[in-house]
PDBQT receptor file of N, H, CA, C and O in Angstrom, charges set to zero:
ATOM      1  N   UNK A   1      33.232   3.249   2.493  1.00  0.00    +0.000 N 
ATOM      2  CA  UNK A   1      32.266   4.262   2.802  1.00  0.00    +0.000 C 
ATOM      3  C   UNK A   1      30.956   3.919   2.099  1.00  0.00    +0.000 C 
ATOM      4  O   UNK A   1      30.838   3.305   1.038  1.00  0.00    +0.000 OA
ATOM      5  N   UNK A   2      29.952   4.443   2.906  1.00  0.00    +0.000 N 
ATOM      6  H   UNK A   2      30.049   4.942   3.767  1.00  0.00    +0.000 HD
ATOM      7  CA  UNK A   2      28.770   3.651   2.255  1.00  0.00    +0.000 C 
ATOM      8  C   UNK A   2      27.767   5.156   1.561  1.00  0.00    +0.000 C 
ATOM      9  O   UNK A   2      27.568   6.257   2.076  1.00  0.00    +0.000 OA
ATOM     10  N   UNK A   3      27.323   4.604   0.261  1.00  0.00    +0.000 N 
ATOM     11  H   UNK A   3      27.485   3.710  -0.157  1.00  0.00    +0.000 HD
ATOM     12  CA  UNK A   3      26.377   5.483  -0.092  1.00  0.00    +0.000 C 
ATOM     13  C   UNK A   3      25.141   6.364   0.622  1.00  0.00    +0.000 C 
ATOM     14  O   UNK A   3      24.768   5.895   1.698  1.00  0.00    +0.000 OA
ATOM     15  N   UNK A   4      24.751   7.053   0.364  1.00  0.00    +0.000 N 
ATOM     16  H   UNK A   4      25.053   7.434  -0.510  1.00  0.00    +0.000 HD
ATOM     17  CA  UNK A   4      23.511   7.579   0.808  1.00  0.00    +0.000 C 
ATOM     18  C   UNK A   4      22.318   7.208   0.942  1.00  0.00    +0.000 C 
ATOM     19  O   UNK A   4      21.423   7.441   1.754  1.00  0.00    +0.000 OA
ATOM     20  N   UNK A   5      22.474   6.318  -0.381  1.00  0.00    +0.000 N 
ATOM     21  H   UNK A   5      23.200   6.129  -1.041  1.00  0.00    +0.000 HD
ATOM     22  CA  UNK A   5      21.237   5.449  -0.430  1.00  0.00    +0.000 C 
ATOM     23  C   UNK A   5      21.485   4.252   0.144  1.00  0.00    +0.000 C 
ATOM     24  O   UNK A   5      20.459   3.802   0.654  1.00  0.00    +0.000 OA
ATOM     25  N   UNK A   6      22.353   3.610   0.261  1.00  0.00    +0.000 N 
ATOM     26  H   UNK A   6      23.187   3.976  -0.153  1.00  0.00    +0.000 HD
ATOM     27  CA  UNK A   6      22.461   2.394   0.967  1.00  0.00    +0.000 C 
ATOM     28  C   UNK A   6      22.153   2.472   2.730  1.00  0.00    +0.000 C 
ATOM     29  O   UNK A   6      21.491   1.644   3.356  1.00  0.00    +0.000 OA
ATOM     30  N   UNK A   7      22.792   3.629   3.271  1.00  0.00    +0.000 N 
ATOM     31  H   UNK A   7      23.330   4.302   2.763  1.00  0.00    +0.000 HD
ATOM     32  CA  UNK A   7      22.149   3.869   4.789  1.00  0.00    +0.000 C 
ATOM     33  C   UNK A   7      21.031   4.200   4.708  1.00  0.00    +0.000 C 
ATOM     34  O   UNK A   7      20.302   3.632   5.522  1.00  0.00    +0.000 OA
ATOM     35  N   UNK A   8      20.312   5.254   3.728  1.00  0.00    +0.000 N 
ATOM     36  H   UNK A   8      20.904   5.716   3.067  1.00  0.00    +0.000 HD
ATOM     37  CA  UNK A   8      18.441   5.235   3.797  1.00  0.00    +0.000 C 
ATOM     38  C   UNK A   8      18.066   4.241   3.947  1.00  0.00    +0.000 C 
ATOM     39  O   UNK A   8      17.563   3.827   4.992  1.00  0.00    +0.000 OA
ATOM     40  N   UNK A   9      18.254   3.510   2.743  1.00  0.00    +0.000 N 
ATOM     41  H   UNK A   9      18.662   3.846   1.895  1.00  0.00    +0.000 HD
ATOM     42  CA  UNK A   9      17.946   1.777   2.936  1.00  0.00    +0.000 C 
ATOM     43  C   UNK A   9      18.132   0.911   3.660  1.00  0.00    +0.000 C 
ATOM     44  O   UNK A   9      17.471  -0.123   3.569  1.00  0.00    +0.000 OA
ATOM     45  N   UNK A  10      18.996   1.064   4.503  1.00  0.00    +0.000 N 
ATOM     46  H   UNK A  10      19.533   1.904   4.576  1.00  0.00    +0.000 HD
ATOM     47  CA  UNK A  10      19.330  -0.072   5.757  1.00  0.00    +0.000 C 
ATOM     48  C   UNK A  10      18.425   0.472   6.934  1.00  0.00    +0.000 C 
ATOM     49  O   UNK A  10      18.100  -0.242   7.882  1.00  0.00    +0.000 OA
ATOM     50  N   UNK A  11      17.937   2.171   6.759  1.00  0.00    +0.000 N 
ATOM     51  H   UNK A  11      18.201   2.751   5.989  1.00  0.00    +0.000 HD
ATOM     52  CA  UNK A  11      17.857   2.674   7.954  1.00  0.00    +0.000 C 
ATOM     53  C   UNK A  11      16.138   2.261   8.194  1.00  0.00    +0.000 C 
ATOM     54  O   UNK A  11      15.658   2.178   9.324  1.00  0.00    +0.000 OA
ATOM     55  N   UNK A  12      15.373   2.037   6.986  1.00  0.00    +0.000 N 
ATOM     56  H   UNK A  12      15.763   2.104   6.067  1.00  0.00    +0.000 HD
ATOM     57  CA  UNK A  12      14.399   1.908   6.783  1.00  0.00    +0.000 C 
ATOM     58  C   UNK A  12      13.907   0.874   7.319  1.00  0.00    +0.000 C 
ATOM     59  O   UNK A  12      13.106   0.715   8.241  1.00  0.00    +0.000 OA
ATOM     60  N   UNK A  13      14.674  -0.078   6.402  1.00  0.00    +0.000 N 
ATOM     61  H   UNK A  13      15.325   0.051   5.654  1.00  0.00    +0.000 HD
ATOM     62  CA  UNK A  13      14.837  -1.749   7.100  1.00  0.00    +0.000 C 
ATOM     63  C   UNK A  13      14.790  -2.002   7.935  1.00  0.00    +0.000 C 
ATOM     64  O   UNK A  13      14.094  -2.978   8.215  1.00  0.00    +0.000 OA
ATOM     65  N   UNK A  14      15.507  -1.292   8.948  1.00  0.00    +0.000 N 
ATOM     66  H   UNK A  14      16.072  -0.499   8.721  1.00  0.00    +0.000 HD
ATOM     67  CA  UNK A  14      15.540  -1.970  10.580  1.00  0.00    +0.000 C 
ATOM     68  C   UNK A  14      14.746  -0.668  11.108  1.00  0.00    +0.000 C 
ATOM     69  O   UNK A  14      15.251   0.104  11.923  1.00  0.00    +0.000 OA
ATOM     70  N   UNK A  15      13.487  -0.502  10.579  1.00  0.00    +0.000 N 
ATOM     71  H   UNK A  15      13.077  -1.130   9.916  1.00  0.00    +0.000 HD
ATOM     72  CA  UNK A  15      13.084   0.595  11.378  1.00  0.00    +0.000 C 
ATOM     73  C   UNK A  15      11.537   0.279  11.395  1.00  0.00    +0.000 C 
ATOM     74  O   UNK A  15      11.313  -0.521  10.488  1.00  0.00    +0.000 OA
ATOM     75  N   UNK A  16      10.420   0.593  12.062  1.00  0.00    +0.000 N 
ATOM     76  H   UNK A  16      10.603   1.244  12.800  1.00  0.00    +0.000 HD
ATOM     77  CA  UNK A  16       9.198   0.731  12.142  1.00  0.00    +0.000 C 
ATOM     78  C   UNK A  16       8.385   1.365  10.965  1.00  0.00    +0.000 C 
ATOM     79  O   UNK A  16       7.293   1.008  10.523  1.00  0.00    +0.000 OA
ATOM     80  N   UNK A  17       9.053   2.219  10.636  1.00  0.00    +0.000 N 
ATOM     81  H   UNK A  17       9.940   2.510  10.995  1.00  0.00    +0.000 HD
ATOM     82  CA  UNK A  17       8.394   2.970   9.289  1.00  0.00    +0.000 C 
ATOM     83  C   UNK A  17       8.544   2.299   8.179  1.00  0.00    +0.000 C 
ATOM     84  O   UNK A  17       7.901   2.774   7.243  1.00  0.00    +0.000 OA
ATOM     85  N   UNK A  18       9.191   1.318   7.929  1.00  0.00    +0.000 N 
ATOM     86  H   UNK A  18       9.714   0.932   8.690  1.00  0.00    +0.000 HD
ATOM     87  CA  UNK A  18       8.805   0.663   6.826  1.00  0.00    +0.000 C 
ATOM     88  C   UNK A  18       7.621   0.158   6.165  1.00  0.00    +0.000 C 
ATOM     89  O   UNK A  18       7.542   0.293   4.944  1.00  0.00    +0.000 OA
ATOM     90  N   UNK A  19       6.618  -0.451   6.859  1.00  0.00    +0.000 N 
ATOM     91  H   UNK A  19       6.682  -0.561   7.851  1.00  0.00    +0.000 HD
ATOM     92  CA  UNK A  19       5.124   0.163   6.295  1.00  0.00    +0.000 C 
ATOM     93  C   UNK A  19       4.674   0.801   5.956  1.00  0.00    +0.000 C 
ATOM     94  O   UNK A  19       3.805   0.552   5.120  1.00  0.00    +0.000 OA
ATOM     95  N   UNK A  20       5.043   2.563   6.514  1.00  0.00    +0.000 N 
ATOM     96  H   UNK A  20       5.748   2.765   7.193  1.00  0.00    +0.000 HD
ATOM     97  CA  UNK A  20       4.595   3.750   6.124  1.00  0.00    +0.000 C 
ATOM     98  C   UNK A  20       5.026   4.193   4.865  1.00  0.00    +0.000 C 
ATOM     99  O   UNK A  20       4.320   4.568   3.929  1.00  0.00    +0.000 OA
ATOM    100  N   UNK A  21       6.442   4.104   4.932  1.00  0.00    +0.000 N 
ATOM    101  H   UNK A  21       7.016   3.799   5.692  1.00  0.00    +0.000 HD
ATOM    102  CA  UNK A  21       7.132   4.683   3.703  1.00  0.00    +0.000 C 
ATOM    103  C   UNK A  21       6.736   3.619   2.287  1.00  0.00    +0.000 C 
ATOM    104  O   UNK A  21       6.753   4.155   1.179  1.00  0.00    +0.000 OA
ATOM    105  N   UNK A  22       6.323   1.835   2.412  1.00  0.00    +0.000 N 
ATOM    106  H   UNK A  22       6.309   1.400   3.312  1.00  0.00    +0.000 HD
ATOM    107  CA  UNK A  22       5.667   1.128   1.200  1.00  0.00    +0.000 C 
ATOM    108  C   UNK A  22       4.337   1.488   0.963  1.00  0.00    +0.000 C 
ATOM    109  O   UNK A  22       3.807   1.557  -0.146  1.00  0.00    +0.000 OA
ATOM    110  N   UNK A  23       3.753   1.741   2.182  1.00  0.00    +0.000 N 
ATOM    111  H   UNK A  23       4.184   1.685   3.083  1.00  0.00    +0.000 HD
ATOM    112  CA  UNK A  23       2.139   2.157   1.935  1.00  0.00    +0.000 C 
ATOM    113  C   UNK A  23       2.227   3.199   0.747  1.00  0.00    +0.000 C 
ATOM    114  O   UNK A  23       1.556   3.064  -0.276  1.00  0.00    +0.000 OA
ATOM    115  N   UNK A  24       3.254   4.429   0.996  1.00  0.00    +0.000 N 
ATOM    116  H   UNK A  24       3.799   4.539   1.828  1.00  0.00    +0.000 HD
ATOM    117  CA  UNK A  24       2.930   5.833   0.389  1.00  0.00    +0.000 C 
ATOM    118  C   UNK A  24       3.685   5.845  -0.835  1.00  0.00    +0.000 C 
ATOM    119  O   UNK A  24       3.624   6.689  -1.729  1.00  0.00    +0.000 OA
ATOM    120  N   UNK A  25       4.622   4.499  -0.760  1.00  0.00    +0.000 N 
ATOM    121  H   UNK A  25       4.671   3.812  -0.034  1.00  0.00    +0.000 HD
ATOM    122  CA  UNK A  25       5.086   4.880  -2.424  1.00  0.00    +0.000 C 
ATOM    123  C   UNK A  25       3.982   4.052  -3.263  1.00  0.00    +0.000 C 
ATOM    124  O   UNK A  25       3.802   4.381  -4.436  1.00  0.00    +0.000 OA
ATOM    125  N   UNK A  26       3.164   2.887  -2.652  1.00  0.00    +0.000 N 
ATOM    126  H   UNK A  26       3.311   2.620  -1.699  1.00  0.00    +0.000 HD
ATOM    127  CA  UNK A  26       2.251   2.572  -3.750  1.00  0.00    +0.000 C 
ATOM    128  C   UNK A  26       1.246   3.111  -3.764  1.00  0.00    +0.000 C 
ATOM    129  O   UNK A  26       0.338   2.906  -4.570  1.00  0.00    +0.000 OA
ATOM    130  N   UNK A  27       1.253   4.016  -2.722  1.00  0.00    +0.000 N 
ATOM    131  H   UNK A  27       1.990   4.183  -2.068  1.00  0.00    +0.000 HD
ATOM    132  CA  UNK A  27      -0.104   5.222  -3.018  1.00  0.00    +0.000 C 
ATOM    133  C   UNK A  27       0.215   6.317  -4.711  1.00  0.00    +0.000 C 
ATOM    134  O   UNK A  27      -0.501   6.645  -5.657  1.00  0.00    +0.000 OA
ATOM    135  N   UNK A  28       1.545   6.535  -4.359  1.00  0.00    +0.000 N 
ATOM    136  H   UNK A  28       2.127   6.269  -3.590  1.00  0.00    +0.000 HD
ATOM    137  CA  UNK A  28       2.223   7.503  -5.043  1.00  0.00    +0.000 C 
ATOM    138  C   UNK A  28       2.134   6.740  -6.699  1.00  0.00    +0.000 C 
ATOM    139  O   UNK A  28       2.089   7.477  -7.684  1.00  0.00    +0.000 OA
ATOM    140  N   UNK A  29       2.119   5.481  -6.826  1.00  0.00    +0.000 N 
ATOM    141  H   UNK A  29       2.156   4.882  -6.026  1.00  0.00    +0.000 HD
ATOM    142  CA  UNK A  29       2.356   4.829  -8.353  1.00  0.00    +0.000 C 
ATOM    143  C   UNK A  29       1.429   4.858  -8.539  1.00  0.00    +0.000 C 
ATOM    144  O   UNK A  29       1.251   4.894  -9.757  1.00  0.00    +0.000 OA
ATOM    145  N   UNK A  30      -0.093   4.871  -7.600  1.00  0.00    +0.000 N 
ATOM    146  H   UNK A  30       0.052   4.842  -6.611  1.00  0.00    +0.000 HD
ATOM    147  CA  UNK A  30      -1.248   4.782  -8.153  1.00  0.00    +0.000 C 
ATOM    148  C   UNK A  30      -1.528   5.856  -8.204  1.00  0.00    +0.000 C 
ATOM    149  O   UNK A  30      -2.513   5.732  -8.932  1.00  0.00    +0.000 OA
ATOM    150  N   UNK A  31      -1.447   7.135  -7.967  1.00  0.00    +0.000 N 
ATOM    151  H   UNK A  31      -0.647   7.236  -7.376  1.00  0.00    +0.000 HD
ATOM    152  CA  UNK A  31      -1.895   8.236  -8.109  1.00  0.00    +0.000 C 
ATOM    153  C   UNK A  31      -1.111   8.752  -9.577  1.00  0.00    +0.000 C 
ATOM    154  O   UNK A  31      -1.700   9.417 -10.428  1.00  0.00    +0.000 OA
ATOM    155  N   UNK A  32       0.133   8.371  -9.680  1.00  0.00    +0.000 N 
ATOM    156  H   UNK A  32       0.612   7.830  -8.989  1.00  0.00    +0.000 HD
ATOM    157  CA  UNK A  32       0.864   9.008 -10.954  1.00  0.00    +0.000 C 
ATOM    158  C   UNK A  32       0.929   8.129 -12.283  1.00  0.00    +0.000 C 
ATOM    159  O   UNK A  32       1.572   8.457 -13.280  1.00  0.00    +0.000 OA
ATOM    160  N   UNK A  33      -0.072   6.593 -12.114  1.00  0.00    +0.000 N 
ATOM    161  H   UNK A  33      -0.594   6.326 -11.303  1.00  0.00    +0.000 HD
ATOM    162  CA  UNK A  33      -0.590   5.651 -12.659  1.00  0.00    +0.000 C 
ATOM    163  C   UNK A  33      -2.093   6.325 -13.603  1.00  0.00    +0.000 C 
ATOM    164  O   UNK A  33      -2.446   6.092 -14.760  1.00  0.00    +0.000 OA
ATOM    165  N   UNK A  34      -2.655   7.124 -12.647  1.00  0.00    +0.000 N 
ATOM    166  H   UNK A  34      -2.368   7.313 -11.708  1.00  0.00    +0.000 HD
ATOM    167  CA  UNK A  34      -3.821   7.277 -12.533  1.00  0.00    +0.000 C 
ATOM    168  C   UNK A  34      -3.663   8.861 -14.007  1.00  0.00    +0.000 C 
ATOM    169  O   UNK A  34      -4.363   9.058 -15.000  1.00  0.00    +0.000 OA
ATOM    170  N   UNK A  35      -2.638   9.530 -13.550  1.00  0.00    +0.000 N 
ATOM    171  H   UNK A  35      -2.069   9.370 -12.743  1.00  0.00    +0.000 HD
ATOM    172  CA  UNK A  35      -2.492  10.718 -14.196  1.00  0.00    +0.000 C 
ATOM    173  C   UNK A  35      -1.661  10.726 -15.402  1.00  0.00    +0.000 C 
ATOM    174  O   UNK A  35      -1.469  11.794 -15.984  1.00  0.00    +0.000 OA
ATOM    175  N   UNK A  36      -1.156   9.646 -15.824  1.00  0.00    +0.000 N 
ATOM    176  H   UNK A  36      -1.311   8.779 -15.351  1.00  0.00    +0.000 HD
ATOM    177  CA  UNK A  36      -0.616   8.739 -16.500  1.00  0.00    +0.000 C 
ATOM    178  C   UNK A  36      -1.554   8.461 -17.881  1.00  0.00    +0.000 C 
ATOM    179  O   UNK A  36      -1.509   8.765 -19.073  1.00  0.00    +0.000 OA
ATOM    180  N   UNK A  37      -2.484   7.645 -16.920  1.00  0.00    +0.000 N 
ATOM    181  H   UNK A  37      -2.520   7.397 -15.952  1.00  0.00    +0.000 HD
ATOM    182  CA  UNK A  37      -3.542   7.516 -17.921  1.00  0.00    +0.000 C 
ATOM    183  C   UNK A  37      -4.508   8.260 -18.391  1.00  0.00    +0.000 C 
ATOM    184  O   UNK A  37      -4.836   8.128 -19.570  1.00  0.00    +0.000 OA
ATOM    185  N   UNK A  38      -5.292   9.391 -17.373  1.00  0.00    +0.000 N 
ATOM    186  H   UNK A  38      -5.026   9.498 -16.415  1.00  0.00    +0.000 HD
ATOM    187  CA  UNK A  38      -5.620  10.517 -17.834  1.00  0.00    +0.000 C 
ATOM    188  C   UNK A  38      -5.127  11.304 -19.307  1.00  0.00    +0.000 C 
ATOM    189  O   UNK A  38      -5.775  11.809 -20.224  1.00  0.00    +0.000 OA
ATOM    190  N   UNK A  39      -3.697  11.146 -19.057  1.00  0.00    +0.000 N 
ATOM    191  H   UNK A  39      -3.171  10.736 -18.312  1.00  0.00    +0.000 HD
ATOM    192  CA  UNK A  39      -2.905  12.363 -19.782  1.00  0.00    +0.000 C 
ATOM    193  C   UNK A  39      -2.893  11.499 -21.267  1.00  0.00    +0.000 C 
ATOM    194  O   UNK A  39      -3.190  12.100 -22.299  1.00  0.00    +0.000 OA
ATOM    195  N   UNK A  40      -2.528  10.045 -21.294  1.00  0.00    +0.000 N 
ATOM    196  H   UNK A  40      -2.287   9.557 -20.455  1.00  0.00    +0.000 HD
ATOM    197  CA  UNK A  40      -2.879   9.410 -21.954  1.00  0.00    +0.000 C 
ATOM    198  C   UNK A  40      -4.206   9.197 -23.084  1.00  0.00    +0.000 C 
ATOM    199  O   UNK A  40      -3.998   8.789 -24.227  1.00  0.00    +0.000 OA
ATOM    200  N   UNK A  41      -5.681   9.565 -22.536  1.00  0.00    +0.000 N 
ATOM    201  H   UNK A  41      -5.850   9.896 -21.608  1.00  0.00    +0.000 HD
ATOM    202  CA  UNK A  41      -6.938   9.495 -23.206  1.00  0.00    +0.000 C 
ATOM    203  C   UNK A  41      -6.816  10.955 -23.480  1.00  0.00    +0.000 C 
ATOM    204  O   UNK A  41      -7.839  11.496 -23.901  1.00  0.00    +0.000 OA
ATOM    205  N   UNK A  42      -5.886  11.600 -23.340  1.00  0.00    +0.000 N 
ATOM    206  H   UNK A  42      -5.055  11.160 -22.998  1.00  0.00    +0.000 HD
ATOM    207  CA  UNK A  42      -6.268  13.247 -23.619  1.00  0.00    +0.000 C 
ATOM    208  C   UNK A  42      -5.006  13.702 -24.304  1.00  0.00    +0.000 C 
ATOM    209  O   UNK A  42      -4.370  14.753 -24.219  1.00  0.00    +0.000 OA
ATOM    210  N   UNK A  43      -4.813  12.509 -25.069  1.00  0.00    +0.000 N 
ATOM    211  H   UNK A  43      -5.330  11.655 -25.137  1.00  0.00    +0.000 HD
ATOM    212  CA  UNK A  43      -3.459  12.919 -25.864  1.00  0.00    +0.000 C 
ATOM    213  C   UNK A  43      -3.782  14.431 -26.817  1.00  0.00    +0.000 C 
ATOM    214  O   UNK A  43      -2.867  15.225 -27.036  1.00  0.00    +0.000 OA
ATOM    215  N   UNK A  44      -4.807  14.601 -27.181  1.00  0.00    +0.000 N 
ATOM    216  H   UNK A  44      -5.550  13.956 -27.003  1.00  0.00    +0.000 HD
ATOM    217  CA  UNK A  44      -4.750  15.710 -28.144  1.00  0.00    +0.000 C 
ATOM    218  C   UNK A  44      -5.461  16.748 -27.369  1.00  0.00    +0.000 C 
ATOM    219  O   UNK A  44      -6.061  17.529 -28.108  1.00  0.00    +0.000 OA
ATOM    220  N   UNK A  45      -5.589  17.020 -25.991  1.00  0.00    +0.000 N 
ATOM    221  H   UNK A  45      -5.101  16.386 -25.391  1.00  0.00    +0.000 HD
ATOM    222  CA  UNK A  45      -6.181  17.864 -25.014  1.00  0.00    +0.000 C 
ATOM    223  C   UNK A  45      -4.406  18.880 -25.194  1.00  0.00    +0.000 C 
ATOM    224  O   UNK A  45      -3.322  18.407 -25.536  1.00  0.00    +0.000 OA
ATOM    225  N   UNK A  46      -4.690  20.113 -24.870  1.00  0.00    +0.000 N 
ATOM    226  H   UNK A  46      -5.570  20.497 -24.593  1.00  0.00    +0.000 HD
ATOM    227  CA  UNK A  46      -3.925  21.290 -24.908  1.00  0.00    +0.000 C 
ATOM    228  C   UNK A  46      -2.875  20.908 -23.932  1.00  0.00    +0.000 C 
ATOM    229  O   UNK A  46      -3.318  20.520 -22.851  1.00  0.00    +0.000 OA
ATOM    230  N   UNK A  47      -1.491  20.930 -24.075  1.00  0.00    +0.000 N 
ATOM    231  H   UNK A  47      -1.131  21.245 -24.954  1.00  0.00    +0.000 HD
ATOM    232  CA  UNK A  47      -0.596  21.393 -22.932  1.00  0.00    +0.000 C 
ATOM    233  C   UNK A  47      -0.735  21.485 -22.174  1.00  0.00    +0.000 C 
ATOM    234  O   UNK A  47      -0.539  20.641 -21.300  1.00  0.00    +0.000 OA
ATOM    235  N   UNK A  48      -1.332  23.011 -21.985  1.00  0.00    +0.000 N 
ATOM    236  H   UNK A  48      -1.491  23.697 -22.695  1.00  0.00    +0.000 HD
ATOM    237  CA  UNK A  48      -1.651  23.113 -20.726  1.00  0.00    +0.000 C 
ATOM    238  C   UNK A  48      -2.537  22.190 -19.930  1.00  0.00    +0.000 C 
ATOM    239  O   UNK A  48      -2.056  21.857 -18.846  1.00  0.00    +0.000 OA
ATOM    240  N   UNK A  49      -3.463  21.811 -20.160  1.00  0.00    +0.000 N 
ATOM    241  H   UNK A  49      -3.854  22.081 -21.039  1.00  0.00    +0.000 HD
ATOM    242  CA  UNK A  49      -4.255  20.685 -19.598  1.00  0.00    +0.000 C 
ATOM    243  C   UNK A  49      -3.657  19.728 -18.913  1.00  0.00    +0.000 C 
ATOM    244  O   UNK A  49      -3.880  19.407 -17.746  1.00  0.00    +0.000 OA
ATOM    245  N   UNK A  50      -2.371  18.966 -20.162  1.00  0.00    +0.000 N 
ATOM    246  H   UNK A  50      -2.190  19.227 -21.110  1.00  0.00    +0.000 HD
ATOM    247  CA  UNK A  50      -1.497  18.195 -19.393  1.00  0.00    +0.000 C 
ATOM    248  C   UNK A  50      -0.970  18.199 -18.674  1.00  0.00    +0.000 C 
ATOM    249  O   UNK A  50      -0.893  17.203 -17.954  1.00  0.00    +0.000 OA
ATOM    250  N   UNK A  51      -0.381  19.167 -18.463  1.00  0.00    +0.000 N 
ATOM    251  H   UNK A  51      -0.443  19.976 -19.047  1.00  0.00    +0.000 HD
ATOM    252  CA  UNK A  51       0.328  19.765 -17.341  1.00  0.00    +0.000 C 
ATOM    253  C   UNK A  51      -0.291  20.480 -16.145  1.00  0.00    +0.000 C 
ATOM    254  O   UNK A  51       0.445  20.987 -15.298  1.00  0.00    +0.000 OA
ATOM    255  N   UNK A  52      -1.438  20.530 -16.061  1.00  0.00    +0.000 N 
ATOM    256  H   UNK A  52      -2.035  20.119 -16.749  1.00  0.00    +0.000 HD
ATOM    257  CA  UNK A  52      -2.440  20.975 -15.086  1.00  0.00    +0.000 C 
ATOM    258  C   UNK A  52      -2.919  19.649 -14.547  1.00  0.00    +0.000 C 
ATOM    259  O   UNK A  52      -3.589  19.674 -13.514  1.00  0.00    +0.000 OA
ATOM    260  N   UNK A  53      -2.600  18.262 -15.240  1.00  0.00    +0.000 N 
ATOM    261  H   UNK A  53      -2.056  18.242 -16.079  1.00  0.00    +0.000 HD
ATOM    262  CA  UNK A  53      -3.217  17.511 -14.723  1.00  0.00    +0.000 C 
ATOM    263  C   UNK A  53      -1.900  16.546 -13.984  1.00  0.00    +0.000 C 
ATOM    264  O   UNK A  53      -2.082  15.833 -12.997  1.00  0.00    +0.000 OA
ATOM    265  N   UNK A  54      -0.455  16.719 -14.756  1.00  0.00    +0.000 N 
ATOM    266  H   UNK A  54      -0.307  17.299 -15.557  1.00  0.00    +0.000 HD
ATOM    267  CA  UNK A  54       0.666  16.586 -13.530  1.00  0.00    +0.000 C 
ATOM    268  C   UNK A  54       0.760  16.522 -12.798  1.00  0.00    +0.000 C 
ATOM    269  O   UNK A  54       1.070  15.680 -11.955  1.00  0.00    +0.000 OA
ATOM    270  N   UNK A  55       0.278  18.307 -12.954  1.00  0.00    +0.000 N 
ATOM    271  H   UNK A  55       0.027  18.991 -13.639  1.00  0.00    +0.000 HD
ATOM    272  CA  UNK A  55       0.824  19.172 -11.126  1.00  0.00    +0.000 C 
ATOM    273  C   UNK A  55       0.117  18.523 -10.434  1.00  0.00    +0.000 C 
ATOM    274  O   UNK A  55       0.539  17.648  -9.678  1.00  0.00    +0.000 OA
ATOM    275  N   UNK A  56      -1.189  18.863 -10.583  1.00  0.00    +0.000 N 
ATOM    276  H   UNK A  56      -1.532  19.574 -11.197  1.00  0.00    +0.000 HD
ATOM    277  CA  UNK A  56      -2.109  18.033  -9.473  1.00  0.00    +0.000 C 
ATOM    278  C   UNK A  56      -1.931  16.818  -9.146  1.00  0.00    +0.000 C 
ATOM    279  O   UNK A  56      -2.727  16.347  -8.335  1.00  0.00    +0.000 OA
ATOM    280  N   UNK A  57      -1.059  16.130  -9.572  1.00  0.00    +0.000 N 
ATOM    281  H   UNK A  57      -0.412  16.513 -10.232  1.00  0.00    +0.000 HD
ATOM    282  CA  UNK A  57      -1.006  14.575  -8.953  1.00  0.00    +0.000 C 
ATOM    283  C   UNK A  57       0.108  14.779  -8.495  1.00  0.00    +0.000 C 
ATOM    284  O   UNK A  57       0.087  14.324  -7.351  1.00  0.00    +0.000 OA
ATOM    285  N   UNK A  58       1.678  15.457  -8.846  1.00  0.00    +0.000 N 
ATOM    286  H   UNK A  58       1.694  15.827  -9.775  1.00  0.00    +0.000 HD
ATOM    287  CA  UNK A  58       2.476  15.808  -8.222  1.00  0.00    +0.000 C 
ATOM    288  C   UNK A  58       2.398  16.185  -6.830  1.00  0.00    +0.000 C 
ATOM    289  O   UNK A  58       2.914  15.709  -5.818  1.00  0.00    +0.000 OA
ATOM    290  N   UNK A  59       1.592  17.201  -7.042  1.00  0.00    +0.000 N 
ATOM    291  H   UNK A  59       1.173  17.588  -7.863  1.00  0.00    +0.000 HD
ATOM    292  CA  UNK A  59       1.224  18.503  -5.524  1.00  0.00    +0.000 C 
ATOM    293  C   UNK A  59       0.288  17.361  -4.924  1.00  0.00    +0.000 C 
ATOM    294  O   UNK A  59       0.078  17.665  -3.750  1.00  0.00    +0.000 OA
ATOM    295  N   UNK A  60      -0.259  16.358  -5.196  1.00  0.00    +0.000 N 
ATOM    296  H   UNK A  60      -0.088  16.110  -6.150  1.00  0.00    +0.000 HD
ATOM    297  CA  UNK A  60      -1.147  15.611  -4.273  1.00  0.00    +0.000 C 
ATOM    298  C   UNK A  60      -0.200  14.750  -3.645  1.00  0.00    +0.000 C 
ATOM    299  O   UNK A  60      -0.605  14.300  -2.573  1.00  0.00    +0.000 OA
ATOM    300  N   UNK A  61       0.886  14.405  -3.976  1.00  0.00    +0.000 N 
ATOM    301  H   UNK A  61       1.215  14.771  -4.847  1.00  0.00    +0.000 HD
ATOM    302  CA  UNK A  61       1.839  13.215  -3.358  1.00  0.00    +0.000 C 
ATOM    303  C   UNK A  61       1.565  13.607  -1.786  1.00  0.00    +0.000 C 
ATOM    304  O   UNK A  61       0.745  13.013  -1.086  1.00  0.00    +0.000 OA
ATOM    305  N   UNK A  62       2.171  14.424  -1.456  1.00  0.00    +0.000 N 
ATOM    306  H   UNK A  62       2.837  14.907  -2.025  1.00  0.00    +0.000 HD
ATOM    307  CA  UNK A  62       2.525  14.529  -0.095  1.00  0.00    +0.000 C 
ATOM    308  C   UNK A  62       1.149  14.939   1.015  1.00  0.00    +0.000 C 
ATOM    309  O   UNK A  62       1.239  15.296   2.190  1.00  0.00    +0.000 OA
ATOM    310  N   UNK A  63      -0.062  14.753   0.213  1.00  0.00    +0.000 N 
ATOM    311  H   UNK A  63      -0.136  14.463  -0.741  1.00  0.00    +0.000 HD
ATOM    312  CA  UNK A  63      -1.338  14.180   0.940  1.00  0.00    +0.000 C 
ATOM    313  C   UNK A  63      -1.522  13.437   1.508  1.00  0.00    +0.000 C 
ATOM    314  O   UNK A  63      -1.938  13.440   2.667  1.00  0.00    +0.000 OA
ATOM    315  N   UNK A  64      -1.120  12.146   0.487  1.00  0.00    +0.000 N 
ATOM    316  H   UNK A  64      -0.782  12.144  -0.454  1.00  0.00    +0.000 HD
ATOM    317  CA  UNK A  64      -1.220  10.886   0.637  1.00  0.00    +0.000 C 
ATOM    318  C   UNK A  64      -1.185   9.991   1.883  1.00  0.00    +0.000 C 
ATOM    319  O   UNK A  64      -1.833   8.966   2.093  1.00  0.00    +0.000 OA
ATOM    320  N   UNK A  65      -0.428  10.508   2.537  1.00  0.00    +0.000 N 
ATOM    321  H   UNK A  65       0.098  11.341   2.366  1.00  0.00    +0.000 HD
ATOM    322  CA  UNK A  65       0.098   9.325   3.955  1.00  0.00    +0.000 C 
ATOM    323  C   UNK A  65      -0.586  10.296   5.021  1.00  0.00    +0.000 C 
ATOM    324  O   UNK A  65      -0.558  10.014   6.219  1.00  0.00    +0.000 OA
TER     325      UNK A  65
């Protein structure tokens, strides 16, 4: 019996959307790359800040594509 992830993965493979779905995950590393480093130069910025600056890259993922 095959995993869940192993049929996503095969299904991808032999499928057309495989461009779409690499385009948007390296959209996705650069956007959470990006907030990463933000959160990084603002190490002594408040909590909340940090986490205001998460969400927003979180909640932006599914912009992306």
């Amino acid at each position: 019996m095959h995993s869940l992830t192993e049929v996503c993965l095969n299904s991808i493979q032999n499928s057309r959307l495989a461009p779409l779905f690499l385009d948007a995950m390296l959209k996705s590393v650069v956007v959470l790359a990006a907030a990463a480093g933000v959160c990084l130069c603002w190490r002594r910025a408040s909590a909340a800040t940090r986490h205001l600056i998460w969400f927003l890259a979180v909640a932006g993922l599914p912009m992306l594509p």
